[in-house]
N, C-alpha and C positions, 0 to 999 in steps of 0.2 A: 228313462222309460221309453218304448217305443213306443207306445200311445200317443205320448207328448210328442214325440217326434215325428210321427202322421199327421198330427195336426198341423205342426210345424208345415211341415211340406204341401199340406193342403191350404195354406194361407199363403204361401211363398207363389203358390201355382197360381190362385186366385187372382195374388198381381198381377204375377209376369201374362199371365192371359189379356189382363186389361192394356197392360203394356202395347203386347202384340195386336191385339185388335184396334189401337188406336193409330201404332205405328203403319200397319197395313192400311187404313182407312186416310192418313195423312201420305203415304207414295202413289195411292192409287189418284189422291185428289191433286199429287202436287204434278201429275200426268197428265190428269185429264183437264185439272182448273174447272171442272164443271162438279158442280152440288150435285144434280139429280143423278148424272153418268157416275161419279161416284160412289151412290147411293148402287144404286141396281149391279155394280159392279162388285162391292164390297161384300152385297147379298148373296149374289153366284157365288163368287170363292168360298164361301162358310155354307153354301145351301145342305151339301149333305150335315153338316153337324146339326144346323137348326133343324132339319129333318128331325134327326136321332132326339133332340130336345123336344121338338114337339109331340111325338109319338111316345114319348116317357111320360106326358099328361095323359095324354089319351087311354093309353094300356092302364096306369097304375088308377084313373077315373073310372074303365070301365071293371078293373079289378076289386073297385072299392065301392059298385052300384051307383056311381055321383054322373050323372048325365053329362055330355058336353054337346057345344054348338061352333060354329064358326071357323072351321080350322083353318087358319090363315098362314100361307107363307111368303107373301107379299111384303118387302121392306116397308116397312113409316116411321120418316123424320120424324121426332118429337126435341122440340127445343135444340141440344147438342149431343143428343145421344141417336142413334137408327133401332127401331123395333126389327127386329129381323123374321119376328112370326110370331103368332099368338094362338090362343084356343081357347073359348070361353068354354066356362062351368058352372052348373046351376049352385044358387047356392046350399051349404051344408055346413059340416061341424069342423070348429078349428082341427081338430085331431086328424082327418082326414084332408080337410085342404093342405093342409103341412107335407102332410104324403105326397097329396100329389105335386103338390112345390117344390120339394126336393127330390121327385122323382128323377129328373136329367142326373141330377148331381150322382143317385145311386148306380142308375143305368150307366151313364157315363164312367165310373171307376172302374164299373163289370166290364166293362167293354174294353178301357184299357188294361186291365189286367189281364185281361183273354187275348188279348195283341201283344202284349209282350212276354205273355208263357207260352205263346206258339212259336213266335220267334225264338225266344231262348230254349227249345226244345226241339228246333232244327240242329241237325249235326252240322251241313257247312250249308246256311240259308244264301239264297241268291241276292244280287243286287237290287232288282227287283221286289224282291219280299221283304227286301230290309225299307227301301224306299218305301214300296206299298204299308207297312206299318207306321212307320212315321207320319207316313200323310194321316192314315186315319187318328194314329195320336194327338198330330196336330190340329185334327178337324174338330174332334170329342174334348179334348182338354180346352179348347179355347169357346166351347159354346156351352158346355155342360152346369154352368153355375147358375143358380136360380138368381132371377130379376127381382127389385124387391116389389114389385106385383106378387109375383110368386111365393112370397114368405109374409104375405100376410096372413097375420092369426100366430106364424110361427110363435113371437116369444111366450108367450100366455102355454104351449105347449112346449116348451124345453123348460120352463121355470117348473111346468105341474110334473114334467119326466123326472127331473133332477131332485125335486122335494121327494118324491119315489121313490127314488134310489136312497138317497140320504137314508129316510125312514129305516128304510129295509135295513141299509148299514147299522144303523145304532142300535135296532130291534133284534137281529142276529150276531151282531158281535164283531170283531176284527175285522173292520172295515179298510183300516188300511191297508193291512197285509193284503186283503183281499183285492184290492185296486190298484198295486203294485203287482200281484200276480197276472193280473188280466193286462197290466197295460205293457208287463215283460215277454206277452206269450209268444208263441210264433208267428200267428196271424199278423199283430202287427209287425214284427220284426221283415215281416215277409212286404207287407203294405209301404214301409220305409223304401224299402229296395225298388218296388214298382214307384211309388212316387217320386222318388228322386230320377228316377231314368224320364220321368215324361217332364221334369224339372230341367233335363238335362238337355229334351229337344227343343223343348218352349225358350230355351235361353239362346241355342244355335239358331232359331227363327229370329228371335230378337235380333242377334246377332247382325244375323243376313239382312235384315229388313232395315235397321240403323246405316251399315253400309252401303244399299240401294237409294236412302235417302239422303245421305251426303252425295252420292254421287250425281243426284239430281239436283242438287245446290249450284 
């Protein structure tokens, strides 16, 4: 099922992002040998993605009437992790905070799948435009996953979504057929092919970033 295998690649992505951001955060520090230089430098390079993350609260908050305050894009240490930007939100109902917590994650697929069907919809695209794609893939796949700041409240709403579905399945009948059809369709079949290619940049950055770090050994 291509369903399964969306997910698949959206949990394969989810590492290799953590990967690359750790890896990136460990050459730039084994350069500098300084925390805070580090810190501010680790920030720039990812600033446009944390943009695209933070303005995916803000749009799907003010989309869903949920107010916000504070919108920060100023790095903060915390323990062994770096906050790279934040935005508070007044509070409201888990249903809606969910939205707006996975909002990156939605905006962020839109986005790369719109960078890689323009791409692949050039006849002979330049080097350039191939490069310029890739950074932005690079930028959005590596900052688009929600924090789990951001998913709080989720479980309590994927348990009440999914008893929904069930319901509906056993209330109208062939459910499996019906979940076998949806998860064979083309959309995902289409979803597969985009996730695997940004699968395919996120591992060449791994890559390069592994060998910049031996080389600094």
């Amino acid at each position: 099922m291509f369903f399964v295998l969306s997910i698949v690649d959206l949990l394969v992505l989810l590492f290799l992002s953590r990967l690359v951001t750790r890896s990136l955060s460990r050459l730039i520090h084994n350069t500098t040998h300084r925390l805070r230089l580090t810190v501010k430098i680790f920030s720039f390079l990812l600033l446009p993605g944390t943009l695209i993350h933070e303005l995916s609260h803000l749009l799907v908050s003010r989309l869903l009437g949920v107010k916000t305050h504070a919108f920060v894009l100023t790095p903060v240490l915390e323990e062994n992790t770096v906050r790279l930007g934040s935005i508070s939100i007044e509070k409201t109902d888990p249903f809606r905070k969910t939205l707006i917590g996975i909002a990156p994650l939605l905006v962020g697929l839109a986005l790369v799948v719109l960078l890689l069907w323009w791409v692949a919809n050039r006849v002979e695209p330049a080097v350039w435009q191939i490069l310029l794609v890739g950074y932005g893939i690079f930028q959005v796949s590596n900052t688009m996953f929600p924090s789990k700041a951001d998913m709080t409240g989720a479980p309590q709403v994927v348990i009440l979504l999914l008893g929904i579905l069930i319901a509906l399945l056993i209330i109208f009948g062939n459910g499996a057929s019906f979940l076998i059809a949806i998860g064979s369709s083309t959309f995902f079949e289409q979803a597969v092919s985009y996730l695997t290619g940004v699968v395919g940049i996120d591992t060449v950055a791994l890559t390069i970033l592994h060998i910049l770090l031996r080389l600094r050994r």
